[in-house]
N, C-alpha and C positions, 0 to 999 in steps of 0.2 A: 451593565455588562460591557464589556471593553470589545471594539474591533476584532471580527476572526482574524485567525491567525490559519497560513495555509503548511504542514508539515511534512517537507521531503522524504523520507526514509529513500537515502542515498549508498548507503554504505556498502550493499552487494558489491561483489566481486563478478558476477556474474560465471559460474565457473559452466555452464551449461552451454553457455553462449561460446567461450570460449575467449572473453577479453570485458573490457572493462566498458560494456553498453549503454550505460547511461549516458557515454559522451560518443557514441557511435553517432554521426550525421544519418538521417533518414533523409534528405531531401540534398536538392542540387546546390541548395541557398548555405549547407551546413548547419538547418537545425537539428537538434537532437529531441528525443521523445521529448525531455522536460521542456522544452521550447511550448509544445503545443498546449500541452496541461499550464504551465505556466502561462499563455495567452488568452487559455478559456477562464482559468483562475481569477486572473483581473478582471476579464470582459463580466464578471460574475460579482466581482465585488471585491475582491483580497487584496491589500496593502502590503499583505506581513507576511514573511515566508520565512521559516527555519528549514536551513538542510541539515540532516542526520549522515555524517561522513564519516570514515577512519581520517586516522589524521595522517596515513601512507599517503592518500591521494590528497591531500585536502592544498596545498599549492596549485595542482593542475585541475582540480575542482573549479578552484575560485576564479582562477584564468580564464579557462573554459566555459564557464558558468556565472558563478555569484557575481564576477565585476560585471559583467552584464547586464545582470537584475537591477545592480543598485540604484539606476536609473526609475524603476516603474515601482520597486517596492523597498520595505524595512529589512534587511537582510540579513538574519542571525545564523549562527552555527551550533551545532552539538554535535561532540565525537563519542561514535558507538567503539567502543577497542573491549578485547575478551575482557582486560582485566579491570575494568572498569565493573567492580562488581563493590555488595554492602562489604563495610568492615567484616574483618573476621571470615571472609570467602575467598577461596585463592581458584586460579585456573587449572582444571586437574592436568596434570602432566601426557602431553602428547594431544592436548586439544588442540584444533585451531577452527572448527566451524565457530562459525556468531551463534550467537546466545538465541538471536531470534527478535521477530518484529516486536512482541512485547518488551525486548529488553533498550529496543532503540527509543520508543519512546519514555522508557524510565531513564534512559540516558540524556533525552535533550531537556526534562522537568526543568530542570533550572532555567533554560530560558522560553518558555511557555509561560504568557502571564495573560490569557484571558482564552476565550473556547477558541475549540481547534480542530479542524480536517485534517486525516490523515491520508496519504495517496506514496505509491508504491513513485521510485520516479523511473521505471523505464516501461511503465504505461500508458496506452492512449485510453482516455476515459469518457468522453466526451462532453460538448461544453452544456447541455443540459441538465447532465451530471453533478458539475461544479454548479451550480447555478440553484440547483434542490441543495445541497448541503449548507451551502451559501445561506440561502434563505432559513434551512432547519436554524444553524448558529447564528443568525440577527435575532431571530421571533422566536421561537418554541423550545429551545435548548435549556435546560435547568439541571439541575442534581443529580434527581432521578427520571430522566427523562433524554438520552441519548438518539443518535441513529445511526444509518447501514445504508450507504447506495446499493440495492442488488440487480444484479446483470442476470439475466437470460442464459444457462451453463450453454446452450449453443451457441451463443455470439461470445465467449469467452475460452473457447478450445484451439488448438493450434493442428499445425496438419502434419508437424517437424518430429511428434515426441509427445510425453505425459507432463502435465502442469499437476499444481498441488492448487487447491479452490476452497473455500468453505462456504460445504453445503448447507443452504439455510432450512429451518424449517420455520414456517409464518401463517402464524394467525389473525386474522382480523386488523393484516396489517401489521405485527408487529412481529419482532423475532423472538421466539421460542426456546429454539436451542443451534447451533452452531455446529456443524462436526466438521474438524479441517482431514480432507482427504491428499493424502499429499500424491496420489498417480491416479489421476484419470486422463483419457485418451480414447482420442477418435477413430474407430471402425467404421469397418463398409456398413455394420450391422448397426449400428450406430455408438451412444458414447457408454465408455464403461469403466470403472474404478476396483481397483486390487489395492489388500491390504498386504499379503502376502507375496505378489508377484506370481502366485500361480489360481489362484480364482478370482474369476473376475464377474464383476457384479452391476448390471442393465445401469444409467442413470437418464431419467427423463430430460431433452434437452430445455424442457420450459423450466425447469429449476431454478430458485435464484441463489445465487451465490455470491460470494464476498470476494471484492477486486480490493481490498485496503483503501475502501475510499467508506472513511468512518467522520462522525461530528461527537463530540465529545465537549461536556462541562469542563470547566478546569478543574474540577472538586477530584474529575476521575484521575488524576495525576498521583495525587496519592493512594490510591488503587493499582496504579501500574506498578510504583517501586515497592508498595508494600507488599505486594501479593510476587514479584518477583522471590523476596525471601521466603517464602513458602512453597516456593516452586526450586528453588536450591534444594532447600530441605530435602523434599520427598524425590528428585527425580536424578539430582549429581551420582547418589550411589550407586541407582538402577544403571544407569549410560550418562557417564559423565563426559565419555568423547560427539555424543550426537544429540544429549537431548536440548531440544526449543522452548524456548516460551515464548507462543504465539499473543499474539496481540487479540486473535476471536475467544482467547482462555478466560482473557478479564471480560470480556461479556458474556460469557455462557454464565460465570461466578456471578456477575449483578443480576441474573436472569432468576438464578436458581434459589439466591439469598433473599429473593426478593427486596432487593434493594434500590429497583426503578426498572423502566423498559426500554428497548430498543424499537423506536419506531424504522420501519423499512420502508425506504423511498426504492419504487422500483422505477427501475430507466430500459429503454428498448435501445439506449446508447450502443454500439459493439463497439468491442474489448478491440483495439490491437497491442501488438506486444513482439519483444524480441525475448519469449527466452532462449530461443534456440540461433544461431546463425542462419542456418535459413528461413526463421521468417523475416530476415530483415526485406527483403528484396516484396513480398505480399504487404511490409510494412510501408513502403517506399511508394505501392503504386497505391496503396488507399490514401494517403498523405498525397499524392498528386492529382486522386479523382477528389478529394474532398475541395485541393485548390482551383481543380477546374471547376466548381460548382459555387465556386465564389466563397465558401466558409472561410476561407485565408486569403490571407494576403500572399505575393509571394515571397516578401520580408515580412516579417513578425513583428519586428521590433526599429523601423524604421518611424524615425522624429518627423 
């Protein structure tokens, strides 16, 4: 088995946030979230990183970003763009959302060439986090035999707005079934998820959930692009202007084919995150108690 490989999915626009947050500074020094996950990523073991960009940003990306890396790690690229679709599939006219996190990783396949973590990049994840995936992709990762960091759905809610989570369900340790909830939010009464927008429905905050921090064989690669055209199929004519294919859909599918398991590393890590503009600022001050407590440094990436 060849070195993990650590994989960006870059390519959000962030339109929630309201600009382009992955390159937003959370600190005084100008790092940005992928600073940190990038720091715990090495401290963990990763040599090899691909980001998953459009190629709109992908200049002020590499600027900002990848020439940075190329010092600590291998530093590959993959462009998610709509039309980057199988032969014989066009973008239905008046599209412009992404395809979706399963579609980014069918898009960077080609340069993925041994097992691989997947992580969101304007996530903090924490470096225990990295460190269990790390370890699943040296020792235990094979064919049929995946994993899932899950987070605690209380230390992954925001105080700004509703986020989208996939709720797990886990047996014996392992993952079940997946359901991605794309609006839960936090009340006085505590946390609660709408399919509709007008009922809403209790969620325990000990639940564990999916932050897109996945370990994956490289066998499942051809999983992601092939089952991408299956998901054209059935879902362009339903809503062709809004539908996704999530990246927890090809695990629910190897779950239910019985085609191998998803073991579930869980972490008491807490999520931070900007999808909104205002949590950049609660983002800012736990980046500053984490540096007063010595977990950082105040440069990251100082020779």
């Amino acid at each position: 088995m060849k070195e993990p490989i650590l994989v960006v999915m870059a390519a959000g626009m962030g339109s929630r946030f309201g600009g382009l947050k992955q390159i937003t500074p959370v600190d005084d020094q100008g790092h940005i979230m992928m600073d940190f996950s990038l720091y715990d990523a090495r401290l963990a073991g990763f040599r090899k990183v691909v980001f998953i960009i459009k190629e709109a940003i992908g200049p002020h990306f590499m600027q900002t970003v990848g020439n940075r890396m190329e010092p600590w790690f291998d530093v590959r690229y993959a462009w998610q763009e709509l039309d980057k679709l199988p032969e014989g599939y066009r973008v239905p006219e008046g599209r412009v959302k992404p395809f979706g996190t399963g579609h980014a990783i069918a898009c960077a396949a080609p340069v993925i060439d041994g097992p691989f973590a997947v992580i969101n990049a304007d996530d903090f994840y924490g470096r225990a986090s990295f460190q269990a995936i790390y370890d699943f992709l040296s020792g235990d990762c094979a064919p049929d035999c995946q994993a899932m960091v899950g987070y605690r759905l209380e230390n992954t809610v925001t105080e700004h707005g509703h986020v989208a989570r996939g709720v797990c369900q886990v047996e014996e340790g392992y993952l079940r079934e997946i359901t991605e909830r794309t609006h839960i939010e936090k009340r006085p009464e505590g946390i609660v998820y709408t399919e509709d927008g007008v009922n809403f429905h209790p969620l325990d905050g000990q639940t564990l959930v999916s932050m897109n921090l996945w370990g994956f064989h490289p066998t499942m690669l051809d999983q992601f692009t092939g089952r991408f055209k299956d998901f054209l199929d059935r879902e362009l004519e339903k809503n062709p202007l809004k539908c996704e294919y999530y990246l927890p859909s090809v695990a629910n599918a190897q779950i239910k084919e019985g085609r191998g398991v998803i073991r579930v590393l869980p972490t008491s890590d807490s999520w931070h995150g900007v999808t909104y503009r205002e949590d950049l600022e609660s983002v800012r001050q736990a980046v500053a108690a984490l540096k007063a407590a010595g977990q950082y440094p105040e440069r990251l990436w100082a020779k």
